[in-house]
C-alpha positions in Angstrom: 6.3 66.3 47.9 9.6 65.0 49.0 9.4 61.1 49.7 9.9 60.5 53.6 11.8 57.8 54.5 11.4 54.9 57.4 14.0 55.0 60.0 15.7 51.1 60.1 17.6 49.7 62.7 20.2 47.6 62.7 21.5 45.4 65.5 25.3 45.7 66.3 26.2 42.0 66.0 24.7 42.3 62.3 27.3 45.0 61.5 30.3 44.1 63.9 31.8 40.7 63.3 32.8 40.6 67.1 32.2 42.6 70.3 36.3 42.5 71.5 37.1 42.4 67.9 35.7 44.8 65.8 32.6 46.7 67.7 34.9 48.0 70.6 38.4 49.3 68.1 35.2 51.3 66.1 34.3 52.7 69.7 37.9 54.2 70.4 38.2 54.9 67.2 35.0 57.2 67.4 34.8 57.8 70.8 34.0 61.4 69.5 30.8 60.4 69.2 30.3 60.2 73.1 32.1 62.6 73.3 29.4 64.9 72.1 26.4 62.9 73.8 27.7 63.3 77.3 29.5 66.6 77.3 32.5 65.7 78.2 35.9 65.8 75.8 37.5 62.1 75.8 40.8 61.7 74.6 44.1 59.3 74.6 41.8 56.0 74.2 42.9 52.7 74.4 41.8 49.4 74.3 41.7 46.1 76.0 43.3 47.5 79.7 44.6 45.1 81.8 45.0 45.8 85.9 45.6 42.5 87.2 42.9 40.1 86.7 40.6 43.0 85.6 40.3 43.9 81.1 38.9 46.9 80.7 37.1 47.2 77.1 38.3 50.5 76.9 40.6 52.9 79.0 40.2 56.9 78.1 41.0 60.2 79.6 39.2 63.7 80.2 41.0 66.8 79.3 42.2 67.3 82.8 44.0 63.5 83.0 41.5 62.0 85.0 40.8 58.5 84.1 37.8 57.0 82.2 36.8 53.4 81.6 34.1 52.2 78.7 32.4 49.1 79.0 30.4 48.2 76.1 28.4 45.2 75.1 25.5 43.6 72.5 21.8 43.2 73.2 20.4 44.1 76.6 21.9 45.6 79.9 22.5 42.4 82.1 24.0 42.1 85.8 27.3 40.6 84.3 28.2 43.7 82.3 26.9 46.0 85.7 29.3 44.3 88.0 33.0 44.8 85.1 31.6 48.3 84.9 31.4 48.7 88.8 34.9 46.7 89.6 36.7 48.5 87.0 35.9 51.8 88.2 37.7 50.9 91.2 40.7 48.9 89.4 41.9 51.8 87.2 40.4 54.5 90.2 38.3 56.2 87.3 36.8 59.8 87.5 33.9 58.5 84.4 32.3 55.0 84.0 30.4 54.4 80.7 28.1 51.7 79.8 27.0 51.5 76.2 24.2 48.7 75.1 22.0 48.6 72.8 19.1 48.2 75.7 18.9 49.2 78.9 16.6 47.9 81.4 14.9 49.4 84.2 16.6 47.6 87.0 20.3 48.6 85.6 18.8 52.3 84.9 18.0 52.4 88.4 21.2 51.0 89.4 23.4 53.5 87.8 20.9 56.2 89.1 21.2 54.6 92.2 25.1 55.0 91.6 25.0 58.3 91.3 23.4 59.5 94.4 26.3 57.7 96.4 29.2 59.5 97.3 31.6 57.5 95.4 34.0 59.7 93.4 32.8 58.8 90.1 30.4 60.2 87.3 28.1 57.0 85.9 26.8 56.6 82.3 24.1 54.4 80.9 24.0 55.1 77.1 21.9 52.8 74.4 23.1 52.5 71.1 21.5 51.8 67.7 22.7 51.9 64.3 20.4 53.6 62.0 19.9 54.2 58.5 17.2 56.0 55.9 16.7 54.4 52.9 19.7 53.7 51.0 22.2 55.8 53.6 25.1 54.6 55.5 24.4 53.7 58.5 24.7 56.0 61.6 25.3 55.7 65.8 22.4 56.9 67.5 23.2 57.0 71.3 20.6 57.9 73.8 21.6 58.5 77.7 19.4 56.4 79.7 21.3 57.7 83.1 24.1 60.7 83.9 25.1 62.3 86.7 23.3 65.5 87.7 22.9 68.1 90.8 19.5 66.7 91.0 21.3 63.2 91.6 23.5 64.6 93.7 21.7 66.6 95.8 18.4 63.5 95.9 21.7 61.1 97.8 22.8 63.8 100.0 19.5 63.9 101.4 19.7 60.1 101.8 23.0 59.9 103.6 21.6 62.6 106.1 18.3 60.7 106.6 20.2 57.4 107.0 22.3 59.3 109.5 19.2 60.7 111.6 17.7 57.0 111.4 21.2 55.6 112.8 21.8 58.4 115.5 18.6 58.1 116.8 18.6 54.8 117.0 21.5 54.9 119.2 20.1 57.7 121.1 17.0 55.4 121.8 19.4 52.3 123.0 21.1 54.5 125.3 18.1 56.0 127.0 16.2 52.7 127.0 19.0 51.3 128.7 19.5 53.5 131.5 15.3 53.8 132.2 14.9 50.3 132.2 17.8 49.7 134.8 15.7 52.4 137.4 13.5 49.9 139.4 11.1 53.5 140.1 10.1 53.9 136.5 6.8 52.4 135.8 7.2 52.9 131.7 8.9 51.6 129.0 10.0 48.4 130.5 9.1 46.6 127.0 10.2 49.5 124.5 12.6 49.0 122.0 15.1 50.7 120.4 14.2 51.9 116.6 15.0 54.7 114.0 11.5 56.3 114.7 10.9 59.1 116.2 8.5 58.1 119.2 7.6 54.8 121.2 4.7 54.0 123.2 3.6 52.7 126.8 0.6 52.1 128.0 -0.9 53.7 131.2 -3.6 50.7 131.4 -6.9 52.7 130.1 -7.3 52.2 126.3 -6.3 54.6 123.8 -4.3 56.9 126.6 -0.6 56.1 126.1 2.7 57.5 128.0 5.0 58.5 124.8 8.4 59.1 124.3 9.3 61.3 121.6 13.1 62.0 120.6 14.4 64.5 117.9 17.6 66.2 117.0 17.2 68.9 119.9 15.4 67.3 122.2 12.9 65.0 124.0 9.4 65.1 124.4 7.5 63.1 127.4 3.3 63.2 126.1 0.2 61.6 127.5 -1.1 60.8 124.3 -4.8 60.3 123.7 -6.1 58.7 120.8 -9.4 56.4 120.7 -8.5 55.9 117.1 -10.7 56.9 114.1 -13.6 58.7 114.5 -12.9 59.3 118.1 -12.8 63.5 118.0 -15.0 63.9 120.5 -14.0 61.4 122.7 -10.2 62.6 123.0 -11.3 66.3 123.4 -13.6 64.8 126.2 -10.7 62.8 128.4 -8.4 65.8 128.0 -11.1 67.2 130.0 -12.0 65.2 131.8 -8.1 65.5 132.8 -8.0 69.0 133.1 -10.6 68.8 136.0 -7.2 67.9 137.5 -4.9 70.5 136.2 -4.2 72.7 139.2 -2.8 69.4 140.9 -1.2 68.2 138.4 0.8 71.3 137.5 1.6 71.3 141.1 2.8 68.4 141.4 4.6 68.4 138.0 6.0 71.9 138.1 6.4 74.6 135.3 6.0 73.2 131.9 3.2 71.0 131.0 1.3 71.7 127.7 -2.4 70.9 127.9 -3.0 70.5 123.8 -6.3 70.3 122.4 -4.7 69.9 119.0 -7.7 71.7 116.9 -7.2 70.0 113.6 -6.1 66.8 114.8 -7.6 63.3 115.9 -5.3 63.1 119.2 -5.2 65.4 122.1 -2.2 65.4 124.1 -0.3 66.7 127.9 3.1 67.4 126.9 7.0 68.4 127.9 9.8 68.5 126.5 13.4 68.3 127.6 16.2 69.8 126.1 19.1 67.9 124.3 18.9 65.2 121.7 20.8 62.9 119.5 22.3 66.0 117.8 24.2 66.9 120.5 27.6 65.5 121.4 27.4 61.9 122.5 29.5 62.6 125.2 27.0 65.0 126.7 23.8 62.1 126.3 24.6 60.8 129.8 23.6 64.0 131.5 21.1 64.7 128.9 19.3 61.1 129.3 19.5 61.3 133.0 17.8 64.7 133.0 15.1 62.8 130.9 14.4 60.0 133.1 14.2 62.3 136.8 11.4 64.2 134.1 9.6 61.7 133.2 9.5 60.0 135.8 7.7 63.4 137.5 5.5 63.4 134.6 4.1 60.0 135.1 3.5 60.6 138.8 1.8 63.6 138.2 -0.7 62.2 135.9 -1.1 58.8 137.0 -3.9 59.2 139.5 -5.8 61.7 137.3 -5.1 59.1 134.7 -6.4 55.8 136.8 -9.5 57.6 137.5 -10.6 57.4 134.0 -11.4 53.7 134.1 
C-alpha cells in the first residue's frame, strides 16, 4: 500500500519574516488564490493604500472596476483588525471587503454575518488561512471561508429591517393613540398604558383575570375584553364568557353591529371583540381620523360591557 501522509501545519509568522513586509506582497502577488476560493476575479492589486490617515494592506479591483480592499493579519481574528476592515470599506467606497487570518472567532464570524444582512453596499469576507504541507512537499495556502455574502444573508436582513420597521411604526402609532385617549377626561381605560413595539396593551376592568385590550396591527385596531384566569383556567374563562352572554342582547344593543363573542376552542382565553379599521400602515397623515374613530369605539365598547362586567364580582 501507498504510505499516507500526515497533513502539517505551519503558522504564517514561521514562514513570512513580516506581516507588512513579506506575508502581504505574497498575497498580491497570489491573490489568484482568492480569487478561486470566493468566486470572484481580482485583478490590478496593490499594496499599502493610503486615503488620508487610513493604509489599506491591500487595494484590488473586480472585473467590472469596482473597488476591493484586503486586510490580512497573523494569529486570531481580533476587534482591531474588524474595525481597519470596516473603516476602509468606507475610505476607498469598496464594492468587496476581505479578511484573511489564520483563526477566526465566533464573535468576528458573527460580525461579518451580521455585516452582511445590512444594507450597506458591500460584499464581506471572513477567510482563514493555513499553510500546509505532506511530508517532504512545499508548502501550500489552504483558505477556508468562515463568512460570504449570500441570498440567504440577504434575504435573513431584509426581513430584519421590515421587522424593525413594524416595531418602530407601531410604536409611534401607540404614542399617538395613547396620547389622544388619555387627554379624553370620558375614557375610563388606559390612563397608565404605555407606548411599546408590541402589538397589544392591557387595562384592567377591576375583576381579575378580565382585562380591556388594545390591540394594534398594520390594518387595524382591535378593542377585546379579554378573559384569562391564567393556567389551567379553561373552564373558568368559557364560564365568564357565559356568564357574559346572559347579557348579550343588551350589550349588542347598546354597542351596535360588530361585537364578536369568541369562545376560542383551542385556546386558554375567551374573548368579546371589535375591530376598527386603519392602522399604522396607513398614511400617518390619515392616523388622526383613524385614532379618533378608535377612541368614540372604544369608548362604546367599554360602556356596553362595563355593567355586565361589574356584575361578575
Amino acid at each position: 500500500m501507498s504510505k499516507i501522509s500526515k497533513i502539517e501545519s505551519i503558522r504564517l509568522k514561521n514562514h513570512f519574516k513580516s506581516e507588512s513586509g513579506d506575508f502581504t506582497p505574497w498575497l498580491a502577488e497570489n491573490l489568484d488564490y482568492v480569487s478561486e476560493t470566493i468566486h470572484l476575479n481580482l485583478v490590478n492589486p496593490s499594496t499599502e493604500q493610503t486615503s488620508e490617515n487610513f493604509r489599506v494592506d491591500i487595494r484590488a479591483e473586480l472585473e467590472d472596476g469596482s473597488g476591493v480592499v484586503i486586510e490580512n493579519q497573523f494569529g486570531d481574528s481580533n476587534h482591531d483588525h474588524l474595525g481597519k476592515i470596516i473603516t476602509y470599506r468606507t475610505a476607498f467606497d469598496a464594492k468587496v471587503a476581505i479578511w484573511i487570518v489564520e483563526k477566526a472567532k465566533e464573535e468576528h464570524v458573527e460580525a461579518v454575518n451580521w455585516l452582511n444582512e445590512t444594507d450597506n453596499g458591500c460584499d464581506f469576507y471572513l477567510l482563514e488561512l493555513q499553510l500546509i504541507r505532506i511530508g517532504d512537499s512545499p508548502l501550500g495556502p489552504l483558505f477556508t471561508i468562515k463568512s460570504a455574502p449570500s441570498k440567504e444573508a440577504r434575504e435573513k436582513g431584509e426581513l430584519k429591517r421590515q421587522e424593525t420597521r413594524r416595531h418602530e411604526m407601531r410604536y409611534k402609532f401607540w404614542t399617538e393613540l395613547l396620547k389622544v385617549f388619555k387627554a379624553d377626561k370620558t375614557m375610563p381605560a388606559f390612563k397608565n398604558s404605555s407606548a411599546t413595539k408590541d402589538s397589544f396593551i392591557s387595562s384592567g376592568t377591576g375583576i381579575g383575570g378580565v382585562q380591556w385590550t388594545l390591540w394594534v396591527t398594520k390594518d387595524f385596531v382591535r378593542c377585546e375584553l379579554r378573559i384569562d384566569k391564567g393556567k389551567g383556567s379553561e373552564a373558568e374563562n368559557l364560564s365568564i364568557l357565559h356568564k357574559l352572554m346572559k347579557d348579550k342582547e343588551q350589550i349588542d344593543k347598546t354597542y351596535g353591529p360588530g361585537l364578536n363573542w369568541e369562545e376560542l376552542e383551542g385556546y386558554r382565553t375567551t374573548s368579546i371583540r371589535t375591530e376598527f379599521p386603519g392602522g399604522y400602515n396607513n398614511p400617518e397623515e390619515e392616523w388622526p381620523n383613524i385614532i379618533a374613530e378608535d377612541l368614540e369605539c372604544t369608548k362604546r365598547f367599554i360602556a356596553a360591557l362595563k355593567g355586565p362586567v361589574s356584575k361578575l364580582k
